[in-house]
C-alpha positions as CSV (number, residue, x, y, z in Angstrom):
1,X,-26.1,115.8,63.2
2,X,-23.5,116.4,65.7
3,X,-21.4,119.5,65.8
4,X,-17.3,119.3,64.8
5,X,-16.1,119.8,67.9
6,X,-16.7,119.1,72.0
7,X,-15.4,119.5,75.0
8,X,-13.4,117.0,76.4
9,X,-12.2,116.5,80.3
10,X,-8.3,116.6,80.9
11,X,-5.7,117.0,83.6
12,X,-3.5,119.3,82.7
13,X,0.6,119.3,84.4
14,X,2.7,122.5,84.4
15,X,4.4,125.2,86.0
16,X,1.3,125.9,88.0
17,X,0.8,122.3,89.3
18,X,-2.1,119.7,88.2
19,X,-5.4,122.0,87.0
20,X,-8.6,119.9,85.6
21,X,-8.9,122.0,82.3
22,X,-11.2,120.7,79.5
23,X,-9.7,120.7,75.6
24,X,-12.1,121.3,72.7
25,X,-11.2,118.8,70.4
26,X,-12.6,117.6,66.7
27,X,-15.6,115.3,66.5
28,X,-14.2,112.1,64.3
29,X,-16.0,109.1,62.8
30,X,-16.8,106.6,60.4
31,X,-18.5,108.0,57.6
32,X,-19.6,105.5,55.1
33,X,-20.3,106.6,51.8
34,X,-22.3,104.1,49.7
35,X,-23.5,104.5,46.0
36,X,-26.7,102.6,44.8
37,X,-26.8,100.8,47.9
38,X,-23.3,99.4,48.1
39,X,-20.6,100.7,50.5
40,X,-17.7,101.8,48.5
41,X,-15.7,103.6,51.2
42,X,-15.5,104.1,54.8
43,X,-13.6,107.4,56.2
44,X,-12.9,108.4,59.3
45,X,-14.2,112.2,58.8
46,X,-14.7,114.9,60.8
47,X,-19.1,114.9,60.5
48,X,-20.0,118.1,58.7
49,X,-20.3,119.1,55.5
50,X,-21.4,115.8,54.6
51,X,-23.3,116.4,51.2
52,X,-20.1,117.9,49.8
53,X,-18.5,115.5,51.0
54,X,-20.7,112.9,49.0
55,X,-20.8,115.0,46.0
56,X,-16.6,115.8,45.9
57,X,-15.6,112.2,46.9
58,X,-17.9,111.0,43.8
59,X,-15.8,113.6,41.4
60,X,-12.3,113.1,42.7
61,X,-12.5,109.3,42.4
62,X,-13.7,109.6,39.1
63,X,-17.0,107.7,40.3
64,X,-19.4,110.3,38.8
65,X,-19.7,113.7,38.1
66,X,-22.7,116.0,40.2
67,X,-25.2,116.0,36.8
68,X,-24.4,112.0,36.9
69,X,-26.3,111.9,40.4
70,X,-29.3,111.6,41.1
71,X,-29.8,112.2,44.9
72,X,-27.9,112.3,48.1
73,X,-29.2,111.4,51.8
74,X,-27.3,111.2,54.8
75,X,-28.2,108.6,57.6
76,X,-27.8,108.1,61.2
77,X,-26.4,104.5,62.2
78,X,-26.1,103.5,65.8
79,X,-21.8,103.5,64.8
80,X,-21.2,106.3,62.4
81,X,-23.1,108.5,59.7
82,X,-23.8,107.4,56.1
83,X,-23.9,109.2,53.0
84,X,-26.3,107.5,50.6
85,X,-25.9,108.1,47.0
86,X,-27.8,107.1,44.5
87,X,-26.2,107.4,40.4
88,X,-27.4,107.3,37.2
89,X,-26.9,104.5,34.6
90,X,-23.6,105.8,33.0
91,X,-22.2,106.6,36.1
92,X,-23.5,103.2,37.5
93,X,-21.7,101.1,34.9
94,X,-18.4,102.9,35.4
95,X,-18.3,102.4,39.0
96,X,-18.5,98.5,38.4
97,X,-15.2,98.9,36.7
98,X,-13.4,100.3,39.3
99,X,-14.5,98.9,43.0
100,X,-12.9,99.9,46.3
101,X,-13.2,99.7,49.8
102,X,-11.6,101.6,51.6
103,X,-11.2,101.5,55.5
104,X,-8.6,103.4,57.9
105,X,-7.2,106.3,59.7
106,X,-7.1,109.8,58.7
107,X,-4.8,111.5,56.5
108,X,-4.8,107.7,54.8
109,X,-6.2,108.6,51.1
110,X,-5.5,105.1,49.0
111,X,-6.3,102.2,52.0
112,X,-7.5,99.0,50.3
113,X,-7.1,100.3,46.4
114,X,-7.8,96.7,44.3
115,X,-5.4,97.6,42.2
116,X,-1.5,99.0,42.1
117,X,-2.2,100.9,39.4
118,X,-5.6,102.8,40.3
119,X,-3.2,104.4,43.3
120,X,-0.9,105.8,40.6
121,X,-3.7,106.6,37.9
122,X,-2.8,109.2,35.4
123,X,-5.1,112.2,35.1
124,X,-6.2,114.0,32.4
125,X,-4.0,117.4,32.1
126,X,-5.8,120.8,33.2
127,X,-6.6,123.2,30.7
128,X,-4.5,126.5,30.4
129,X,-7.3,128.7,30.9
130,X,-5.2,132.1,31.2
131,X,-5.2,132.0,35.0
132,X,-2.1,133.6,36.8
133,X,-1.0,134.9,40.5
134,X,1.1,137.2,41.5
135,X,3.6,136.3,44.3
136,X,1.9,139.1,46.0
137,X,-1.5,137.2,45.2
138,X,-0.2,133.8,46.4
139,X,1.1,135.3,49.3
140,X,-2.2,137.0,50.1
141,X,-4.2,134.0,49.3
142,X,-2.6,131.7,52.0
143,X,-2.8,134.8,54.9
144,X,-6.4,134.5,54.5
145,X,-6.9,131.6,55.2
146,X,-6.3,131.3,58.4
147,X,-9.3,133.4,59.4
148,X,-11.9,131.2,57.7
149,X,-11.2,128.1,59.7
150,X,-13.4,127.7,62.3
151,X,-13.1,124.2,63.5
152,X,-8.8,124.8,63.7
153,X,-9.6,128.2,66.0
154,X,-12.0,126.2,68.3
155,X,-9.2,123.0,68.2
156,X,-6.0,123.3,66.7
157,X,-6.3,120.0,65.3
158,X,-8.0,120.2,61.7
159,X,-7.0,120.8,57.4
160,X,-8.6,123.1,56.0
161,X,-8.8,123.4,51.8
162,X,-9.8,126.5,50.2
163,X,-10.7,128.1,46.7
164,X,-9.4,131.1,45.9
165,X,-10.4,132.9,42.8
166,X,-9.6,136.9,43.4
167,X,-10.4,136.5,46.6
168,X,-11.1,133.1,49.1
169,X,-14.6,132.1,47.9
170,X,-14.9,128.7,49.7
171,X,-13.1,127.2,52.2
172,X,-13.7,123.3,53.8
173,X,-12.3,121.9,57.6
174,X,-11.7,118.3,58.4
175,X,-9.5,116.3,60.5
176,X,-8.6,114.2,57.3
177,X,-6.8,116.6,54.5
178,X,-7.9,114.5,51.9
179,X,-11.6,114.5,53.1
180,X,-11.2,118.5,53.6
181,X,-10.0,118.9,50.2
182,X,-13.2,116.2,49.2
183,X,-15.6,118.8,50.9
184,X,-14.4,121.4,49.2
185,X,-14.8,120.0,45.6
186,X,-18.3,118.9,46.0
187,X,-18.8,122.5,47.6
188,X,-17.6,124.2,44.4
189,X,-19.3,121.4,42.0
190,X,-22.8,121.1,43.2
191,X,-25.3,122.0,40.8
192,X,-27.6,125.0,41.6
193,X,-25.5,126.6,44.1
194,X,-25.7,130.2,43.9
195,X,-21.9,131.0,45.6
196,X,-20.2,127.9,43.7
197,X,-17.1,129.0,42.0
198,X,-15.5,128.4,38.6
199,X,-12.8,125.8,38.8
200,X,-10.3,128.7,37.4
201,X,-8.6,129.8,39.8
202,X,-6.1,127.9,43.3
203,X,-6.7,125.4,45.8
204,X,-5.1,126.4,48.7
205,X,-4.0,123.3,51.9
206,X,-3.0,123.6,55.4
207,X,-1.5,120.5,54.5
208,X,2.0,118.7,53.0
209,X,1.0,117.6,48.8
210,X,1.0,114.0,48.6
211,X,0.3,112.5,44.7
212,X,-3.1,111.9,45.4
213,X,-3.9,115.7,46.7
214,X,-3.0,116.6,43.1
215,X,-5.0,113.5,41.2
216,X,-8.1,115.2,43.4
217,X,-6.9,118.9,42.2
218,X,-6.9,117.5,39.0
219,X,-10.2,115.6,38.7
220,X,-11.9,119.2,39.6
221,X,-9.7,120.7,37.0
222,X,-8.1,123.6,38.6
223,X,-4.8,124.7,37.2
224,X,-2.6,125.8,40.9
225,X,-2.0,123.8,44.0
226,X,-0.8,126.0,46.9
227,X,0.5,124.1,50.0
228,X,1.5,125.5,53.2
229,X,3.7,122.1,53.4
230,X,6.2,120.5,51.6
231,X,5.1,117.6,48.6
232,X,6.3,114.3,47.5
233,X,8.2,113.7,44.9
234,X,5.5,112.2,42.8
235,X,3.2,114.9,43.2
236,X,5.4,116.6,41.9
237,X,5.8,114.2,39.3
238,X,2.5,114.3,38.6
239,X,1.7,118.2,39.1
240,X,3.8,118.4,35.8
241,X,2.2,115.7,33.8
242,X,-1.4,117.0,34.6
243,X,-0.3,120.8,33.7
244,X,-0.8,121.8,37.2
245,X,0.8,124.3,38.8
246,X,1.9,123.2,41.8
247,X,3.5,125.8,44.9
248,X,4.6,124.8,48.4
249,X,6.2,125.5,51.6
250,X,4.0,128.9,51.2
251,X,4.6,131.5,53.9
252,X,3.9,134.8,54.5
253,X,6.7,135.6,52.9
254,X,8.1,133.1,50.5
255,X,6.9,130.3,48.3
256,X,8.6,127.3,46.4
257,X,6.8,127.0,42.7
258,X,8.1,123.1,41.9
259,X,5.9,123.1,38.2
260,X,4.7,125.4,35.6
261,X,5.9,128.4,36.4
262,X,4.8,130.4,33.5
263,X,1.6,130.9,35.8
264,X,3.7,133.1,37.9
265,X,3.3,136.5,36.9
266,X,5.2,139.9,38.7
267,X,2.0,141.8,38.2
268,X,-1.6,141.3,37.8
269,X,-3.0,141.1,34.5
270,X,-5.0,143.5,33.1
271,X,-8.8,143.7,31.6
């Protein structure tokens, strides 16, 4: 498997004249993911991480849950990588009902939907749970994320998505926010992963909050969205139907909370 990132020649013009000066820049390419031997989407993906990648896409499209599959392999084509996913029946049978292809550039989540409607699907709302922040919290959550993104210190040109739960217990790079925030769910849902969190807690983006960003935070059922970037108006539409609390335009600091405030304590809870 190739690595994120390489090297890639450049002439650079400044001040100090033309300088041949090579640019580390993110690896990008078709990633196909196909489930019981039919292609159901084609990303253009940064290539790492790919088994959560397989597993999150699955969840956040509503295609299957991690129990509902039954193995994942990832293979080498001459033009790109696939990840090869194989379902059980029920999961099988629900996936007939809902067929997509979807082929284009990054940061496009909902390319070649068959239907209207499945772009705007409703989601099931998130349970309460009793999780709160602190602005202090939120504030603290977003500073750290910075120093767990690898691929966006060697390039400058990658999303990151990240779980925080006390602390930042997962984070997930891509050149594609949607397939970032992909990686990160299947991350957190494998089965037998010793370090996987518990949905209760924030997802934390790099990124602006489009509507389907929050039908992804929804399918993996975590109650707060933190954005470092402004969102649409429909997510924040939808951040209110689902019971989400959604918070944007985070800085170091100040925040915008656009939904469900209540979430929002002044200090931590107790016991």
């Amino acid at each position: 498997m190739m690595a994120g990132f390489r090297q890639m020649p450049r002439l650079t013009f400044g001040p100090g004249g033309l300088r041949h000066d090579p640019l580390t820049l993110p690896e990008e390419m078709a990633v196909a993911l196909s489930f019981n031997g039919s292609t159901q989407a084609v990303m253009m993906a940064t290539p790492g991480d790919l088994a959560d990648f397989g597993y999150g896409f699955a969840l956040t499209e509503g295609i299957a849950t991690p129990a509902e599959i039954e193995s994942l392999d990832i293979v080498q084509h001459p033009n790109g990588l696939e990840v090869q996913i194989w379902l059980k029946s029920p999961a099988e049978a629900r996936l007939s009902a809902r067929r997509r292809t979807m082929t284009g550039p990054v940061g496009c989540g909902l390319c070649g939907l068959d239907s209207l409607d499945q772009a705007l699907r409703l989601m099931p709302a998130v349970a309460a749970g009793g999780f709160t922040m602190t602005p202090a919290q939120i504030m603290a959550a977003m500073a750290a994320l910075p120093a767990a993104q690898p691929l966006h210190d060697a390039t400058h040109a990658a999303h990151a998505a990240g779980f925080w739960a006390g602390r930042l217990r997962a984070v997930r790079e891509d050149v594609g926010r949607h397939n970032a925030l992909d990686k990160l769910a299947g991350h957190l849902a494998r089965p037998a992963r010793g370090d996987a969190a518990a949905p209760n807690g924030a997802i934390l983006l790099t990124s602006r909050v489009s509507i389907d960003l929050v039908q992804k935070t929804a399918a993996m059922g975590v109650p707060v969205l933190i954005a470092a970037s402004a969102p649409t108006a429909q997510a924040v539409s939808l951040a209110e139907a689902c019971g989400i609390t959604l918070i944007a335009r985070a800085r170091p600091d100040r925040f915008d909370v656009f939904t469900h405030s209540d979430r929002i304590r002044e200090t931590a809870d107790v016991g």
